[in-house]
C-alpha positions in Angstrom: -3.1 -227.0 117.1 -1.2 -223.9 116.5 -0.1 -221.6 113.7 3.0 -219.4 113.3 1.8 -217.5 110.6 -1.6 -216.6 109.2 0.7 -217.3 105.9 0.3 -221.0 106.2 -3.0 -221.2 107.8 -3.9 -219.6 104.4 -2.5 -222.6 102.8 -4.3 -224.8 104.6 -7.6 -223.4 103.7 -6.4 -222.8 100.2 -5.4 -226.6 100.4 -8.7 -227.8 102.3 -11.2 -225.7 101.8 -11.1 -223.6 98.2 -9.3 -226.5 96.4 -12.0 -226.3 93.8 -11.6 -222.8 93.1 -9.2 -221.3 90.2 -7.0 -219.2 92.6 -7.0 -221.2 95.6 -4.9 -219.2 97.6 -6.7 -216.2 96.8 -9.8 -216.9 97.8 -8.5 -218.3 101.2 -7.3 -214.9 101.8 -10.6 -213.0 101.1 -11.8 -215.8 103.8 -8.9 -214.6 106.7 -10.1 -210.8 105.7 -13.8 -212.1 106.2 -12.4 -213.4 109.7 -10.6 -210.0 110.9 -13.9 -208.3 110.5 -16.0 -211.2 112.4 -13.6 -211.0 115.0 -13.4 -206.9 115.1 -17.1 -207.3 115.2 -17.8 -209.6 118.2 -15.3 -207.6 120.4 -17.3 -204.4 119.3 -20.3 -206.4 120.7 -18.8 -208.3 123.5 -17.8 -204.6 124.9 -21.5 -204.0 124.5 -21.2 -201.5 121.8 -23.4 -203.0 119.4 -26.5 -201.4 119.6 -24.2 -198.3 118.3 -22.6 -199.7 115.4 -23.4 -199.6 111.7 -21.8 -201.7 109.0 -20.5 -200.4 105.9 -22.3 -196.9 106.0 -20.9 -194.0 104.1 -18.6 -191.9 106.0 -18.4 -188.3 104.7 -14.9 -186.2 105.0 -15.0 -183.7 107.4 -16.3 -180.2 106.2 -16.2 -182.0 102.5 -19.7 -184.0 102.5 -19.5 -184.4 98.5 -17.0 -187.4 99.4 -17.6 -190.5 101.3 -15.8 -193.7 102.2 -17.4 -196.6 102.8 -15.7 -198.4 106.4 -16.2 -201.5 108.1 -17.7 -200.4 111.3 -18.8 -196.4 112.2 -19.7 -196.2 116.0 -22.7 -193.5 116.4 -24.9 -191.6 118.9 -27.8 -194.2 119.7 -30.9 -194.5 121.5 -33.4 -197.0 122.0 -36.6 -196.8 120.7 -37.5 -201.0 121.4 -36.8 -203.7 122.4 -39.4 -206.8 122.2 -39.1 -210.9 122.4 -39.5 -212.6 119.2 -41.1 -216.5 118.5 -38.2 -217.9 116.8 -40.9 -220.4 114.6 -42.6 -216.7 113.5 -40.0 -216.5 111.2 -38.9 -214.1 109.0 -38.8 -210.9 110.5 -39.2 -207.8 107.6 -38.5 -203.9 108.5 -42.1 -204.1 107.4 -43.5 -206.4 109.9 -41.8 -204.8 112.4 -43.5 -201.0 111.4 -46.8 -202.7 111.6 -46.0 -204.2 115.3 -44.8 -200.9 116.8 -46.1 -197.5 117.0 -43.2 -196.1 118.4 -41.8 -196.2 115.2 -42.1 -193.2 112.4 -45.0 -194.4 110.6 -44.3 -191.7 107.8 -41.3 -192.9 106.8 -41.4 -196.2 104.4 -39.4 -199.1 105.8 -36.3 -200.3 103.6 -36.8 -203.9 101.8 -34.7 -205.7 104.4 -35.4 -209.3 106.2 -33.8 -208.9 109.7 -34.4 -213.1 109.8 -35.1 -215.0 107.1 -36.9 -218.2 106.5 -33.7 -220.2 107.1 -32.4 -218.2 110.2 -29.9 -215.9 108.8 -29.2 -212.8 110.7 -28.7 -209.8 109.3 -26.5 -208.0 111.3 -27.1 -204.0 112.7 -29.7 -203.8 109.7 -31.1 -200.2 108.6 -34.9 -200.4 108.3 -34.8 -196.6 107.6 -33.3 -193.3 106.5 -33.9 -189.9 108.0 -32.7 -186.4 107.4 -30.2 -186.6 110.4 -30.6 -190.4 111.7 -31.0 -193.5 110.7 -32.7 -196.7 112.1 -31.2 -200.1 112.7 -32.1 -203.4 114.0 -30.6 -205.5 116.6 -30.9 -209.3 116.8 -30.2 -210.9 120.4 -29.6 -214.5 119.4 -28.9 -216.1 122.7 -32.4 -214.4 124.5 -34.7 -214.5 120.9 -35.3 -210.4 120.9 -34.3 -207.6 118.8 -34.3 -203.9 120.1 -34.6 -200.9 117.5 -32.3 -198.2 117.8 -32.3 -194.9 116.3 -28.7 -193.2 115.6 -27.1 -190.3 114.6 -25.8 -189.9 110.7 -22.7 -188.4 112.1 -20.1 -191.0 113.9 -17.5 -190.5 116.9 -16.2 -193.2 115.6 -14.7 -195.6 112.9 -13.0 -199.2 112.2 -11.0 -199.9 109.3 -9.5 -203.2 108.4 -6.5 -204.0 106.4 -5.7 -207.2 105.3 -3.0 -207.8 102.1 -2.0 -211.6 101.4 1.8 -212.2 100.6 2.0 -214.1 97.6 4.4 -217.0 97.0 8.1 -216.2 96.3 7.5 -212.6 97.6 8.4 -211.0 101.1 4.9 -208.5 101.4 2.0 -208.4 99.7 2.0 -206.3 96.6 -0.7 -204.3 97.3 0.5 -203.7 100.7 1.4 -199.6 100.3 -1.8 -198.7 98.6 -4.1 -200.6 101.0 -2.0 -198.5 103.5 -2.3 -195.3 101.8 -6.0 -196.0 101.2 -6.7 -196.0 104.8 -4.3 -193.1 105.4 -6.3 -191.0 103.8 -9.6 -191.4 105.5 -8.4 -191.5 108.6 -6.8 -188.5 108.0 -9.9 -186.4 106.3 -13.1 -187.8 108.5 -12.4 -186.0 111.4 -12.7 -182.5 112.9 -9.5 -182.9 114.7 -6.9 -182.5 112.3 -2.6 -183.2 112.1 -0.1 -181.4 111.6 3.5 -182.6 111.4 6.4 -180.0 113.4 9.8 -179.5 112.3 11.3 -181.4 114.8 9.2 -184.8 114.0 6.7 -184.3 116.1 2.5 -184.5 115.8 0.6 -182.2 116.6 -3.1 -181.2 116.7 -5.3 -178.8 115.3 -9.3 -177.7 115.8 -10.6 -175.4 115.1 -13.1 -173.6 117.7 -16.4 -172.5 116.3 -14.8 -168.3 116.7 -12.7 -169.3 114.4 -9.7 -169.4 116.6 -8.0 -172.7 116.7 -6.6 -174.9 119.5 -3.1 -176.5 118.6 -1.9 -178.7 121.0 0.5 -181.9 120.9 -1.7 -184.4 118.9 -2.7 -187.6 121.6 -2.8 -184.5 124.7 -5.5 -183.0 122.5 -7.0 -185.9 121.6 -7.5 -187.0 125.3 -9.0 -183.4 126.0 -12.0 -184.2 122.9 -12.7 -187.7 124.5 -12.7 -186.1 128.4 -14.1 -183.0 127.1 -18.5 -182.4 127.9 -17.9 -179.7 125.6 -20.2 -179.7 123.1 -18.8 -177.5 120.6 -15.0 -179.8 120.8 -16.8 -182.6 120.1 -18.9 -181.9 117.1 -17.6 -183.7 113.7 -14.9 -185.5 116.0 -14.4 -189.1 115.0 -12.3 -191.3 116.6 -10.3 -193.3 113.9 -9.4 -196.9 114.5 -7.4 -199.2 112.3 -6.8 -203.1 112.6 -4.5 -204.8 110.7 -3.2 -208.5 110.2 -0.6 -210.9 108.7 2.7 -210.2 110.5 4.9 -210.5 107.2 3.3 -207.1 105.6 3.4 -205.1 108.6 6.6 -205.0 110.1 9.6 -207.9 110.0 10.9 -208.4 114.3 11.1 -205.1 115.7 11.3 -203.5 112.5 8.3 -201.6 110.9 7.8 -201.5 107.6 7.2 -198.3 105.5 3.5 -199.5 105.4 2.8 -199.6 108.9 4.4 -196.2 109.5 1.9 -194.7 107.0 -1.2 -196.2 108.9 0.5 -195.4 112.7 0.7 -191.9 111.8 -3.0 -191.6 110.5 -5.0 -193.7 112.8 -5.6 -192.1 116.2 -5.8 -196.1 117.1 -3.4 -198.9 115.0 -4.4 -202.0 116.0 -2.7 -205.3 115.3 -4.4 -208.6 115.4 -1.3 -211.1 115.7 -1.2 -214.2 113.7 -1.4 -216.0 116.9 -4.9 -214.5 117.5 -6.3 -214.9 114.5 -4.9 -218.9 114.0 -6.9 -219.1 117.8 -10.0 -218.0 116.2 -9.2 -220.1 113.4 -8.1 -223.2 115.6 -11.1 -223.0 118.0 -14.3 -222.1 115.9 -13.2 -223.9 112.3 -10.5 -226.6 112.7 -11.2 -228.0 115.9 -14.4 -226.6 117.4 -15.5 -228.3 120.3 -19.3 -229.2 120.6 -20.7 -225.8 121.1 -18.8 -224.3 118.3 -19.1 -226.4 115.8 -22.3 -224.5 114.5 -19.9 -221.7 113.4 -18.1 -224.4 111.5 -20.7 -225.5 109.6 -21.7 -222.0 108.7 -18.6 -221.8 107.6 -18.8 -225.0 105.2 -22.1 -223.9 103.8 -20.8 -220.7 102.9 -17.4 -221.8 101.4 -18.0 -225.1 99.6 -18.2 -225.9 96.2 -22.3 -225.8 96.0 -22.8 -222.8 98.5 -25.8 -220.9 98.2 -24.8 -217.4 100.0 -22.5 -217.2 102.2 -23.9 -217.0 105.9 -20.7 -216.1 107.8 -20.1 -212.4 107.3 -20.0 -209.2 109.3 -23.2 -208.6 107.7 -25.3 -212.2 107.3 -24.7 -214.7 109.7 -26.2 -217.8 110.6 -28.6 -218.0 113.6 -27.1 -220.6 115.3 -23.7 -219.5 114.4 -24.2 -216.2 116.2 -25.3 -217.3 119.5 -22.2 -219.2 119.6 -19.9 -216.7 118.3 -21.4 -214.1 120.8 -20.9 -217.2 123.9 -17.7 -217.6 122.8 -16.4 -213.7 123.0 -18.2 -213.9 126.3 -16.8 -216.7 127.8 -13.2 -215.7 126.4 -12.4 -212.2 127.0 -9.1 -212.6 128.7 -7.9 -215.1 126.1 -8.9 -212.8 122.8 -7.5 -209.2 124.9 -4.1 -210.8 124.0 -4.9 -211.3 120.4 -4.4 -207.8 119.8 -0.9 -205.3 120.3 -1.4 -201.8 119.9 0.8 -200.4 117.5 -0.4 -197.2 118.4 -0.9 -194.4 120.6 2.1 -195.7 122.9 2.0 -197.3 126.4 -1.7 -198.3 125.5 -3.8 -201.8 125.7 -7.1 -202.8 124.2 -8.5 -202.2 127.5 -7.9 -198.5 127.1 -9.5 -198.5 123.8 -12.6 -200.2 125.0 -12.9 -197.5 127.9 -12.6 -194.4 125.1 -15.4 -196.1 123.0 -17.7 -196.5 126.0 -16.9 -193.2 127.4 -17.8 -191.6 124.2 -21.1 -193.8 123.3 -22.2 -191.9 126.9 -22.4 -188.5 125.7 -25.3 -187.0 124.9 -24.4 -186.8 121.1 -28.3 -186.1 120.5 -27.5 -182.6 122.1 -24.1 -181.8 120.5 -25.8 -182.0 116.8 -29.4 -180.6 117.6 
């Protein structure tokens, strides 16, 4: 079963799904955001990049800490502290409980009122259990082997996902909101980082940053930008973030070959513009929710429980997520890798695939960013 736009797989959830809702469509559409995140989510973890990755942490401008922006994903400097099986009938799991079990933990810092695993096997997902000066701690639940490990990371990111999703309403072309969502994420991917753009005279981007003399390095923008993510230089890569945006539903980006004004905004702001087709997302749609086949049809009813007229929470989000449904989720990134690369086009830089952003990520979560902000 497929879909040629994520327009009228909207309607079919607003038709089949949120029926009993006042805005239907509406709330199908906060569902297909909910989705780009999931999915932006489980390749962040199939590329094994998990155990780096917060959720919805304030991300301070660069040089200007007063003002934060609160992102999908920030990718930080990690490092494990533990990692230990669980008894999945010793449920739920507490950032207390777990201070109690291990030593190796801070015991004079007071854990956060979080449950890791409830009662009814709910996840929650890269959970903080506390909050130091410089660092934070979060939890990480491996479904599929019944352990968690404990990371300690960095307050300071190298790097962080956006994503952008705008419904079109009936009778119109793009959705209305299309230019501000755009201009929202403009700005913070333009302010979070050390490495800074300039525009030339003749069109072109360049790349300022400033050395910690004083001096600055200008350089065309995506040369200097390879030289930060090569670079063991300690000093280049302090307050460097790398800045990632994904984006969805074909009709607000850009019509055929033609970008709207919209997209243009985000290309030139986001060191990486990523696209998730319709295709891709009506896949994930198609294979995990409409016609699931046996394995998958845990995420599905997550799903239901979540979205039907009596739910009680809703258990498939980046941040909660059924226990079940994860395991499956996480298999089914696995087992598909090939398949879900081709969901995504890279709008920009040029002449790049996922695979190449994938390979910056990793190389980056290697360096010793413990040293560069002692």
């Amino acid at each position: 079963m497929g879909y040629d736009s994520v327009d009228k797989l909207q309607n079919l959830l607003a038709t089949e799904v949120f029926h009993y809702t006042n805005d239907k469509k509406k709330a199908a559409g906060r569902a297909l955001g909910t989705f780009v995140e999931l999915i932006t989510y489980y390749l962040l973890k199939s590329w094994k990049l998990e155990c780096f990755t917060a959720i919805e942490r304030p991300l301070p401008e660069f040089a200007n800490s007063d003002i934060t922006h609160n992102v999908e994903f920030t990718l930080h400097g990690s490092r494990q502290i533990v990692s230990s099986p669980f008894e999945i009938n010793t449920l739920p799991i507490s950032g207390a409980l777990l201070k109690k079990k291990h030593f190796e933990i801070d015991n004079n810092i007071a854990p956060k009122s979080v449950m890791l695993i409830d009662r009814n096997k709910v996840i929650r997902n890269a959970c903080t259990i506390f909050s130091k000066s410089n660092s934070f701690v979060n939890v990480y639940i491996d479904s599929i082997h019944n352990s968690y490990k404990i990371c300690e990371l960095l307050n300071r990111p190298f790097a962080m996902f956006e994503c952008k999703r705008v419904g079109v309403e009936d009778g119109m072309k793009k959705g209305p909101q299309t230019i501000e969502k755009a201009k929202q994420g403009s700005y913070v991917a333009r302010t979070v980082s050390a490495l800074q753009r300039i525009r030339c005279s003749d069109g072109s981007l360049g790349g300022i940053l400033q050395n910690t003399d004083g001096t600055f390095l200008i350089k065309d923008y995506y040369e200097l930008l390879q030289e930060i993510i090569d670079s063991r230089n300690y000093q280049i890569l302090k307050n460097f973030i790398l800045t990632c945006g994904i984006i969805s539903n074909h009709g607000n980006w850009f019509t055929a070959e033609n970008y709207n004004k919209e997209l243009r905004v985000l290309a030139q702001s986001y060191d990486w513009l990523v696209f998730l087709t319709d295709n891709g997302i009506g896949e994930f749609i198609t294979d995990l929710l409409i016609n699931p086949k046996n394995e998958n049809r845990v995420v599905k009813e997550a799903f239901d429980k979540s979205y039907n007229e009596n739910k009680h929470g809703n258990i498939f989000t980046k941040v909660k997520i059924n226990y079940d449904a994860d395991i499956a989720l996480t298999t089914y990134f696995e087992k598909n890798k090939h398949k879900i690369a081709s969901w995504f086009n890279i709008i920009t830089p040029n002449k790049k695939a996922i695979s190449d952003l994938k390979s910056e990520l990793i190389l980056l979560s290697k360096k010793n960013w413990q040293e560069v902000y002692k």
